[in-house]
C-alpha positions in Angstrom: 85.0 103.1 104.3 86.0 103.9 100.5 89.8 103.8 99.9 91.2 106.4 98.2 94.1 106.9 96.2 95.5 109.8 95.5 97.4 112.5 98.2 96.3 114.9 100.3 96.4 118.7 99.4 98.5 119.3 102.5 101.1 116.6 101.1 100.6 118.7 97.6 101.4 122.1 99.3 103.7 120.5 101.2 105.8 118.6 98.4 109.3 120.6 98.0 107.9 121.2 94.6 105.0 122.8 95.6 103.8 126.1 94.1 101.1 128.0 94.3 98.0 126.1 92.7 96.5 127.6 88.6 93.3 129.3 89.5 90.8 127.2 87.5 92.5 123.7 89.4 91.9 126.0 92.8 88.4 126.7 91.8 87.5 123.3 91.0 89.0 122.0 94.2 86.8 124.5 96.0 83.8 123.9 94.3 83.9 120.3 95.1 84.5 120.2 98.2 81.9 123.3 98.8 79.5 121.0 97.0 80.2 118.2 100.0 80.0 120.6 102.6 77.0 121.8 100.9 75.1 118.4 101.2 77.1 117.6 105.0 74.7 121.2 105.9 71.8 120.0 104.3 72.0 117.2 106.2 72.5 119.0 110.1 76.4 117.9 109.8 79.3 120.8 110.3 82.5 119.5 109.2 84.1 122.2 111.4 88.3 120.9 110.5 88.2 122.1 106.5 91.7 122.1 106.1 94.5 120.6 102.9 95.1 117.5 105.4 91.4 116.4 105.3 90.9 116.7 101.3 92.5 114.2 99.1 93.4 114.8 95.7 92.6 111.4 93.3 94.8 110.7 90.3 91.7 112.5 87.8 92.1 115.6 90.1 88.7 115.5 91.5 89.0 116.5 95.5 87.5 114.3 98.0 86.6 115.9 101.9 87.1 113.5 104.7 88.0 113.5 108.1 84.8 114.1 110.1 85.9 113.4 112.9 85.0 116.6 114.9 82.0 117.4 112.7 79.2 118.9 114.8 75.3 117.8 114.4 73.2 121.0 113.9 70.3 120.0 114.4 69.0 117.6 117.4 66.3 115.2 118.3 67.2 115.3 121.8 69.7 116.5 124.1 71.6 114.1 126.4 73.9 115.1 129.4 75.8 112.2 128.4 76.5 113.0 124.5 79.9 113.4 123.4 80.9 116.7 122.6 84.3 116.7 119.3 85.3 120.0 121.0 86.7 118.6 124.0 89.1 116.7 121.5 91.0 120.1 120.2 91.8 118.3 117.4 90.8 121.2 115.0 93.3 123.4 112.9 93.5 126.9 113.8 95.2 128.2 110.7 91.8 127.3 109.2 88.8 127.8 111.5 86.8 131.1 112.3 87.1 133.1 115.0 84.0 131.2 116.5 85.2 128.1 116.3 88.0 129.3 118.0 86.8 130.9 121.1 84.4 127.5 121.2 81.3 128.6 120.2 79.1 126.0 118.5 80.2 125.5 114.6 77.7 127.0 111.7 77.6 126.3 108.1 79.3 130.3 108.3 82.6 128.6 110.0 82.7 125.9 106.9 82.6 128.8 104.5 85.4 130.6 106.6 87.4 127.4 106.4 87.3 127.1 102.7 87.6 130.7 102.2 90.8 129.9 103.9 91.5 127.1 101.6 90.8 129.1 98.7 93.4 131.9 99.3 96.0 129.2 100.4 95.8 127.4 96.8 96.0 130.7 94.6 98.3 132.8 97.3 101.1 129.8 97.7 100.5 130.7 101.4 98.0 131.1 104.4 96.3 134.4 104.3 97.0 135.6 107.9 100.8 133.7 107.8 101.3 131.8 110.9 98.4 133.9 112.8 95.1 132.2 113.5 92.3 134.3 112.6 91.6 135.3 116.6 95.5 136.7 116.6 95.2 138.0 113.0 91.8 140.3 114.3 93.2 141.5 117.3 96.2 142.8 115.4 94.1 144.3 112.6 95.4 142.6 109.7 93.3 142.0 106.7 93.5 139.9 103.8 95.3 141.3 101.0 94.0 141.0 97.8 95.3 138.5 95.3 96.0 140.3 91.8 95.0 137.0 90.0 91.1 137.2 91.1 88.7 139.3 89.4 87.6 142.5 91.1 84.4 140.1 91.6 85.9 137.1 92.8 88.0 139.5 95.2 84.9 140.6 96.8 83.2 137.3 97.6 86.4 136.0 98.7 87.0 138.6 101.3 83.2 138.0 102.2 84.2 134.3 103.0 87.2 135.6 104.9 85.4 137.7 107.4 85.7 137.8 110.8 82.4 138.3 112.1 79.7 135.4 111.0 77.0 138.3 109.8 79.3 139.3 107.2 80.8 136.1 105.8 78.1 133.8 103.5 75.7 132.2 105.3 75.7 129.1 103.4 77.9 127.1 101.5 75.7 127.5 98.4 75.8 131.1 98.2 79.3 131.1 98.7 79.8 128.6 96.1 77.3 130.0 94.1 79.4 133.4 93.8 82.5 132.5 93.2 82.7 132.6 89.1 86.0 131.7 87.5 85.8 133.8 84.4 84.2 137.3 86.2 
């Protein structure tokens, strides 16, 4: 395994100095880790646990994903009664996963961009987007995202796409998602 030295974002957002993150840093960061999630899809791998813990932050800047430890293989050779299912683990973070991954259905590229959607409003808001809800809580009550003034009308939009509940309206893929996000709209 390669070590890495740096923190993790969570440590980052944690750190009694912690503030809310510039947005061209925050698009960065979310760029490169879309990019690895990007090539985890292409390769039938759903990291299913995006989340501040499981990115670390090197001394350069650049953003690192790890933690695969409850990725899900999308696609199958064959199918096993005796293969191991990382559900039955619960070791996935609610503040950060879709509503599907929640209720236990099986993770799609959709619930990575979700994830990092999440992510993404956490580094330029200073603060989750649905507070101490998860995003099964924050549906049932209503509650929407509320816009961050610092985005582009543009950037708004694709963000809130990322951050819907219902797969069919969030990105399908982590390249599209990446793809629309543009700093300077």
């Amino acid at each position: 395994m390669e070590w890495l030295d740096g923190r993790t974002l969570a440590d980052i957002l944690d750190s009694a100095d912690s503030r809310k993150i510039d947005i061209e840093t925050s698009f960065r960061i979310v760029r490169q880790v879309g990019k690895a999630l990007e090539y985890a899809h292409r390769c039938g791998i759903i990291h299913a646990d995006v989340k501040p813990g499981n990115i670390m932050i090197l001394p350069n800047g650049d953003a690192k994903l790890f933690d695969f430890g409850v990725a899900r293989v999308q696609q199958r050779q064959r199918v096993d009664a005796d293969d191991f299912d990382p559900a039955v683990l619960g070791a996935l973070t609610p503040a950060y996963s879709s509503m599907q991954v929640l209720t236990g259905e099986k993770p799609v590229p959709a619930d990575d961009v979700f994830s990092l959607g999440c992510l993404l409003y956490r580094l330029l808001a200073g603060y989750r987007v649905f507070g101490p809800r998860n995003a099964a809580e924050a549906a049932e009550e209503g509650m929407k995202p509320q816009r961050l003034d610092q985005l582009s009308d543009a950037n708004w939009r694709v963000l809130k796409k990322a951050l819907a509940y219902s797969r069919v309206a969030r990105f399908e893929s982590m390249a599209d998602f990446i793809d629309a996000l543009d700093v300077e709209a």
